[in-house]
C-alpha positions as CSV (number, residue, x, y, z in Angstrom):
1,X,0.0,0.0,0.0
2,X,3.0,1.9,-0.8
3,X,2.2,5.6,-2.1
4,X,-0.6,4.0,-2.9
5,X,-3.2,7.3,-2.2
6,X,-0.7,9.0,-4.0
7,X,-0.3,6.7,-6.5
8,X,-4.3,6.8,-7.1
9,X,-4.5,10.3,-8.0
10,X,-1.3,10.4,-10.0
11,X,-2.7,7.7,-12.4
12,X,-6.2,9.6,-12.8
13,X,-4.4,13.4,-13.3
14,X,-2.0,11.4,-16.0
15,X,-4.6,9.9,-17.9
16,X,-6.8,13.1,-17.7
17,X,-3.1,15.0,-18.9
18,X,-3.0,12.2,-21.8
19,X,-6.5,13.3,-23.1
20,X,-5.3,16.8,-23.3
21,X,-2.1,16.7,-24.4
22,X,-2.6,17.8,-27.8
23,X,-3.2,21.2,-26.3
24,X,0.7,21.2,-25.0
25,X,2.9,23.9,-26.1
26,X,6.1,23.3,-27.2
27,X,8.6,26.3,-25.9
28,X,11.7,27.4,-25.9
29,X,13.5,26.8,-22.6
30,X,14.4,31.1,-23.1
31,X,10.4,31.4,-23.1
32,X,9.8,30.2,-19.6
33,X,12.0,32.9,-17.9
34,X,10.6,36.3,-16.8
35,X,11.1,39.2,-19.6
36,X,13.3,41.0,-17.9
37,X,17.1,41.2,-17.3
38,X,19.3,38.7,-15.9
39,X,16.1,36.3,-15.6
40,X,18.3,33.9,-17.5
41,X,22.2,34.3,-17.3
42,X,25.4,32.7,-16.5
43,X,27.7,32.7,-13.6
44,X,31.3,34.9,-14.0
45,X,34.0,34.6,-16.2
46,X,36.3,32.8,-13.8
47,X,38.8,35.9,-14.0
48,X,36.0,37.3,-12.3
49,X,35.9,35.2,-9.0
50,X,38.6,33.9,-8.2
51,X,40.4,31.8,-5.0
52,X,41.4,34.9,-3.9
53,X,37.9,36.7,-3.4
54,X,36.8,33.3,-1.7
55,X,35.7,34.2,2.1
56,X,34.4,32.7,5.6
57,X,31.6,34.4,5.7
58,X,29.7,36.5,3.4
59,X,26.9,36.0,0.2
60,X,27.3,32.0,-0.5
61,X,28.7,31.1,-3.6
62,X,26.7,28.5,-5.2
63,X,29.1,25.6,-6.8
64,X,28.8,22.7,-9.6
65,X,29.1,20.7,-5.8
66,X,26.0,22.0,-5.0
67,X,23.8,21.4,-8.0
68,X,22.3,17.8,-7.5
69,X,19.6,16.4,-9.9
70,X,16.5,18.1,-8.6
71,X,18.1,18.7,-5.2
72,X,20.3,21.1,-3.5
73,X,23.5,19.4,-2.2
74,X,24.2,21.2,1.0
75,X,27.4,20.0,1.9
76,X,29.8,22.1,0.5
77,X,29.6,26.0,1.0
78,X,32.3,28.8,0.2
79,X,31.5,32.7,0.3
80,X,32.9,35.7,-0.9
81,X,32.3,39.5,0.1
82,X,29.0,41.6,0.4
83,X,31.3,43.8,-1.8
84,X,32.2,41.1,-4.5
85,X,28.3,40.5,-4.7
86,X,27.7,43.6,-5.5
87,X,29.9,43.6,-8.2
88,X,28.4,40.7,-9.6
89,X,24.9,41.6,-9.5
90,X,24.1,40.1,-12.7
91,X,25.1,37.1,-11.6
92,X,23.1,36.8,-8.3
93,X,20.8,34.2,-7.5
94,X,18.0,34.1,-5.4
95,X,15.7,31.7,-3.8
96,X,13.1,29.8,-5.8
97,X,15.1,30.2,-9.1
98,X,15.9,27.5,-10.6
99,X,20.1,26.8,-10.9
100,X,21.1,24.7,-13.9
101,X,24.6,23.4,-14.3
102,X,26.4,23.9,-17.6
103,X,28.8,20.8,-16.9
104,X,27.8,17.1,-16.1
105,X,27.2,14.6,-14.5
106,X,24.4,15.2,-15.5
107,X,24.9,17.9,-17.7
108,X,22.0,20.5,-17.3
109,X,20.9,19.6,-13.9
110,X,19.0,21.9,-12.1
111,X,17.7,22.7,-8.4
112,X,15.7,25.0,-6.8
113,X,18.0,27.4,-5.0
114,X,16.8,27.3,-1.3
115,X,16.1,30.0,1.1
116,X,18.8,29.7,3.8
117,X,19.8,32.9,2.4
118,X,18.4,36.3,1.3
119,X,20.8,35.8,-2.4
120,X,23.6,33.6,-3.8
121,X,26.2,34.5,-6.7
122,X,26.8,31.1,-9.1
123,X,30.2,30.2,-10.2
124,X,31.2,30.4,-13.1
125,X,29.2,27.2,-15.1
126,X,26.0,27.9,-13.3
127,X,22.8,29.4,-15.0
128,X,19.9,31.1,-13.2
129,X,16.4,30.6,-14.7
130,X,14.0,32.7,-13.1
131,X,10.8,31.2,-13.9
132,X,7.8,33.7,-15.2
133,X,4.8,32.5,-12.3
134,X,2.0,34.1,-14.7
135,X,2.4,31.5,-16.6
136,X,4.7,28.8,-16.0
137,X,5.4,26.9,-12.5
138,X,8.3,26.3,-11.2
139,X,8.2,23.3,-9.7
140,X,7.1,21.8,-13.1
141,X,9.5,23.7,-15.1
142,X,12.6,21.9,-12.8
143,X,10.5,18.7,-13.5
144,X,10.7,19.0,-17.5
145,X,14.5,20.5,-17.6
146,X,15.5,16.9,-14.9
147,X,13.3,14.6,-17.3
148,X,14.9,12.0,-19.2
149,X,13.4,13.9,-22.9
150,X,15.1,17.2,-21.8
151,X,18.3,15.4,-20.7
152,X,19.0,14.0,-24.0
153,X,18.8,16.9,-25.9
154,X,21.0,18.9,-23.3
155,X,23.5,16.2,-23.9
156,X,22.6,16.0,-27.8
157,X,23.9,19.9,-28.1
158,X,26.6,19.3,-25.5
159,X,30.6,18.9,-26.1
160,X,33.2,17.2,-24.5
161,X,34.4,13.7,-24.4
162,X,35.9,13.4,-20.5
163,X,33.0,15.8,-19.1
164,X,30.2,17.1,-21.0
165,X,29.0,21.0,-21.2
166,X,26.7,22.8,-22.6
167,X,26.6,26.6,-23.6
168,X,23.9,29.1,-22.2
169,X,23.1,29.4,-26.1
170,X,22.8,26.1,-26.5
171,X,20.6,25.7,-23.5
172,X,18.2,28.6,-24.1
173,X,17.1,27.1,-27.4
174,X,16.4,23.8,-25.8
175,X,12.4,22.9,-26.1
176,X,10.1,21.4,-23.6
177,X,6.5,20.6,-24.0
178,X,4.0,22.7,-20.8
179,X,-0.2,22.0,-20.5
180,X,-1.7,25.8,-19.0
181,X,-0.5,26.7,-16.0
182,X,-3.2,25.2,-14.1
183,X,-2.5,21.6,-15.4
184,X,1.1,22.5,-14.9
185,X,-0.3,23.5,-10.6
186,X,-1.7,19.9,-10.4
187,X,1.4,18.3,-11.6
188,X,3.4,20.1,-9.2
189,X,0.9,19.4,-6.1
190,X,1.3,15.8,-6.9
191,X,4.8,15.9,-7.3
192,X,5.2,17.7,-3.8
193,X,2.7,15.3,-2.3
194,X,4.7,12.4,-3.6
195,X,8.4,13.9,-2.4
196,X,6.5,14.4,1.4
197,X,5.6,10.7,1.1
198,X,9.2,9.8,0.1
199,X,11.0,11.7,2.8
200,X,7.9,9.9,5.6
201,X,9.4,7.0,4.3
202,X,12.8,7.5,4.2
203,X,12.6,8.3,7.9
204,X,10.7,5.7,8.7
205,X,13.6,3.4,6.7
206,X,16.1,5.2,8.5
207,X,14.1,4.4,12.3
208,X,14.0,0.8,11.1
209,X,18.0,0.2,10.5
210,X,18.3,1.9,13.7
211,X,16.4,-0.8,15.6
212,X,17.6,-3.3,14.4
213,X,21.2,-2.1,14.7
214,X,20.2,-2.0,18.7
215,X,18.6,-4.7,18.6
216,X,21.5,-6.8,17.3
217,X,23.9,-4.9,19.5
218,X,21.7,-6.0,22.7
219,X,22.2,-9.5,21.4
220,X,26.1,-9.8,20.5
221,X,26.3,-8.2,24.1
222,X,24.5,-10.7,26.1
């Protein structure tokens, strides 16, 4: 009984999406993004930020480290100056953007950027997408640029033999297909309800191995 409540609705919204898909639009990834500037840009030129205008503290510099496939990898965080931001305005990020990665693996991954802080600047081979809400969602927007359709042509236009990357050209030609934006709303309910119901059962996994770890260690030490 897995998902299955989940599961229930998912399979009655697809077939409902399936009946209406002829009235999907195909797009330009560039059409998605607000119409305004720096709604969808690149990180520096590394001349630009460099080792040296790394900090301890500061605006957070987001990193390829950081860019996981539809999740934000926490892990690893540098900073640079309040000053150095400034100066790189163009290529601040901010939270609920979407962050794509010009080099694999997976080439053109993207994340939401989170909210731990009020703004972010990308390195150098990130690319902010800031999605326009009137008409697009976000959350299904980062669904379409992860799926395995919008991934093949992102490495179809890529170069590279060792690593694979794609250009910010490149990228903003790259099409996806979007319903209206409420059919786009449903998808991303769903989609949130079913990441809530992963991460209930993830802990609940996790709750499980720890038992049973104590439970053998109670054993071994009688």
């Amino acid at each position: 009984m897995i998902l299955s409540t989940t599961e229930t609705r998912i399979n009655k919204h697809l077939a409902q999406l399936s009946n209406s898909k002829e009235k999907w639009k195909e797009l330009k990834l560039i059409d998605v993004a607000k119409k305004k500037r720096h709604s969808f840009t690149g990180g520096p030129f590394g001349s630009n930020l460099k080792a040296k205008d790394y900090t301890k503290t500061g605006v957070r510099i987001i990193q390829l480290q950081n860019i996981g496939d539809g999740e934000f990898l926490n892990d690893y965080a540098i900073f640079t100056s309040k000053e150095k931001a400034d100066e790189l305005f163009s290529c601040n990020i901010f939270p609920g953007d979407i962050i794509l990665s010009k080099m694999g693996d997976p080439v053109a991954r993207a994340t939401i950027v989170p909210d731990f802080d009020e703004r972010y600047v990308m390195a150098s081979d990130g690319i902010r997408l800031e999605v326009d809400n009137a008409e697009f969602d976000t959350i299904f927007i980062l669904e379409a640029i992860n799926s395995f359709v919008f991934r093949k042509k992102a490495i179809r236009h890529s170069t590279g033999t060792t690593r694979q990357r794609i250009g910010l050209g490149d990228l903003r030609k790259l099409t996806l297909s979007a319903p209206s934006l409420d059919e786009q709303q449903k998808v991303a309910e769903l989609i949130k309800a079913m990441d809530t119901e992963i991460d209930l059962l993830s802990k609940k996994l996790e709750t499980v191995k720890n038992q049973k770890k104590g439970l053998l260690q109670q054993l071994l030490n009688k």
